[in-house]
C-alpha positions as a Markdown table, in Angstrom:
| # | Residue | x | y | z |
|---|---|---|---|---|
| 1 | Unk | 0.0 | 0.0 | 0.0 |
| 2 | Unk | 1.4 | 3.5 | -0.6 |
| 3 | Unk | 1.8 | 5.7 | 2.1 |
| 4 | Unk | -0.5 | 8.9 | 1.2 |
| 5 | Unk | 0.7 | 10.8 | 4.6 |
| 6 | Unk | 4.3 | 11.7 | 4.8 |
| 7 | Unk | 6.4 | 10.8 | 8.1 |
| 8 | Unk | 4.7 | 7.2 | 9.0 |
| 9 | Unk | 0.9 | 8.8 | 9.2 |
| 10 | Unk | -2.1 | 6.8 | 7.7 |
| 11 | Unk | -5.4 | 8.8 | 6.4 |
| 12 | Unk | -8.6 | 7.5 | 6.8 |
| 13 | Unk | -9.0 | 6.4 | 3.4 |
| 14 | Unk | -5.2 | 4.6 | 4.0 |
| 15 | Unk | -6.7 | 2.4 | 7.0 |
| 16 | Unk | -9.8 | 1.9 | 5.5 |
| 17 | Unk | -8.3 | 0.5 | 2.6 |
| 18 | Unk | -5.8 | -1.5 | 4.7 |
| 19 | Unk | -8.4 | -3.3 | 6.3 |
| 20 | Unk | -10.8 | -3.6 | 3.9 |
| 21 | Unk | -13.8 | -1.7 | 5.9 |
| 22 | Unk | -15.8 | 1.6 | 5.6 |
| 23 | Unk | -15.2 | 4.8 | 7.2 |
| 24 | Unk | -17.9 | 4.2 | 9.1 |
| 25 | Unk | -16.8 | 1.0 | 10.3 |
| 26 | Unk | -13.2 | 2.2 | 11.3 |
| 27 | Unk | -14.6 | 5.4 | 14.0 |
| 28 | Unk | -17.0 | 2.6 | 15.2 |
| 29 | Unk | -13.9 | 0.2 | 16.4 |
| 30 | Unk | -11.7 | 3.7 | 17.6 |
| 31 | Unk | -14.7 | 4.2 | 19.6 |
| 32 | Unk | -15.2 | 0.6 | 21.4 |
| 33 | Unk | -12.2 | -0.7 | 20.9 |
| 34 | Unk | -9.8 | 0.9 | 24.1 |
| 35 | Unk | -6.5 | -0.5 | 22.8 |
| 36 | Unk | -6.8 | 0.7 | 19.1 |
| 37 | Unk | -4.5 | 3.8 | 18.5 |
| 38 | Unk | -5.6 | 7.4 | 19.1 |
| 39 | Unk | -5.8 | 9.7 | 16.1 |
| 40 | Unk | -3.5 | 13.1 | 15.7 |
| 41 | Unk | -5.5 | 15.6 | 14.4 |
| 42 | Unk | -3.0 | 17.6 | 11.8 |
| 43 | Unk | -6.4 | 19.8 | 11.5 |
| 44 | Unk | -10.0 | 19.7 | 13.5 |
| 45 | Unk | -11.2 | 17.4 | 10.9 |
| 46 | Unk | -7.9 | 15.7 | 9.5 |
| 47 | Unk | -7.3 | 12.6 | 11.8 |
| 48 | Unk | -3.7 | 10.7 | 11.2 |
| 49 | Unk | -2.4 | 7.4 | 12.7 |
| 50 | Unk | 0.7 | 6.5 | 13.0 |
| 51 | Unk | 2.0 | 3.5 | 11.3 |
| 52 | Unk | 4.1 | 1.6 | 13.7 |
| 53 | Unk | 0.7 | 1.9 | 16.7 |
| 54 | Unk | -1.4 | 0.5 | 14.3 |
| 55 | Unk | 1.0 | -2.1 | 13.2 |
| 56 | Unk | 1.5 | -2.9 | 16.8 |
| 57 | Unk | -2.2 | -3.0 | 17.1 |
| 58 | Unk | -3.3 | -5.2 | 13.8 |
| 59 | Unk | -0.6 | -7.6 | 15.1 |
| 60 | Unk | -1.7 | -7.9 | 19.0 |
| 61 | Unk | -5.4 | -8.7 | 17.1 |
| 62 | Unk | -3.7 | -11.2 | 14.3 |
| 63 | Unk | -4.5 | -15.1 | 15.9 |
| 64 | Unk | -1.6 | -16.6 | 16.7 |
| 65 | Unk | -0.3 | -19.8 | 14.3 |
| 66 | Unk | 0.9 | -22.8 | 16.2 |
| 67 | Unk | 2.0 | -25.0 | 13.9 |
| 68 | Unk | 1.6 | -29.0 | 14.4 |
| 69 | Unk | -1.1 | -28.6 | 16.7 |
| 70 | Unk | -4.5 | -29.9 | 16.1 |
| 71 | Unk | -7.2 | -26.7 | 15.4 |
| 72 | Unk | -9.6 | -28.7 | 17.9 |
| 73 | Unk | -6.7 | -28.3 | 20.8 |
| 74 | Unk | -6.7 | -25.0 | 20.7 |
| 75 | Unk | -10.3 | -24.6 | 21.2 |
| 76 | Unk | -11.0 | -23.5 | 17.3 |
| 77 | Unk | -13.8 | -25.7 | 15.6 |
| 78 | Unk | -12.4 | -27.5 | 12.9 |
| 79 | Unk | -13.6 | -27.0 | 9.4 |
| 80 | Unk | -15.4 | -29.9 | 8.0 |
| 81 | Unk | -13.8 | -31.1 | 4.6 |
| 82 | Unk | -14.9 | -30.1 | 2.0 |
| 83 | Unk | -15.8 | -31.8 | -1.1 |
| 84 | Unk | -16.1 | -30.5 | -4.5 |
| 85 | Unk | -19.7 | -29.7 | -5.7 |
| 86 | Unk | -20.7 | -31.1 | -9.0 |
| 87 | Unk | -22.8 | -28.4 | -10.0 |
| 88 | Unk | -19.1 | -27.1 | -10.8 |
| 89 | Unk | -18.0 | -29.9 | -12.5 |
């Protein structure tokens, strides 16, 4: 992704396009989610975040991978197999 904000700041349209959500959708997690970074407002309605907080914060959210370890072990459901359909075919 290309960095739109100089000195490590991300836009609004930078995050929402990061993860894949609406505006709407990212003030609604900076609102209920306490550990998500704080804005700096480079104007009253200009709202930056700094890149290396919300790296810090997509990766404290990211499920950890344990390899070699049965999914049902860790308390995940398993996914059934799946078979292919032969509507498809």
């Amino acid at each position: 992704m290309e960095q739109r904000a100089g000195n490590g700041l991300l836009t609004v349209r930078d995050l929402c396009e990061e993860m894949s959500i609406h505006r709407s959708t990212l003030y609604r997690i900076s609102r209920s989610d306490s550990s998500f970074p704080d804005p700096i407002y480079v104007a009253p309605s200009s709202p930056r975040w700094r890149r290396d907080e919300y790296d810090q914060w997509l990766n404290s959210r990211r499920p950890r991978v344990v390899l070699g370890v049965r999914p049902e072990l860790l308390g995940g459901r398993r996914r059934p197999d799946r078979r292919p359909s032969s509507r498809f075919r």
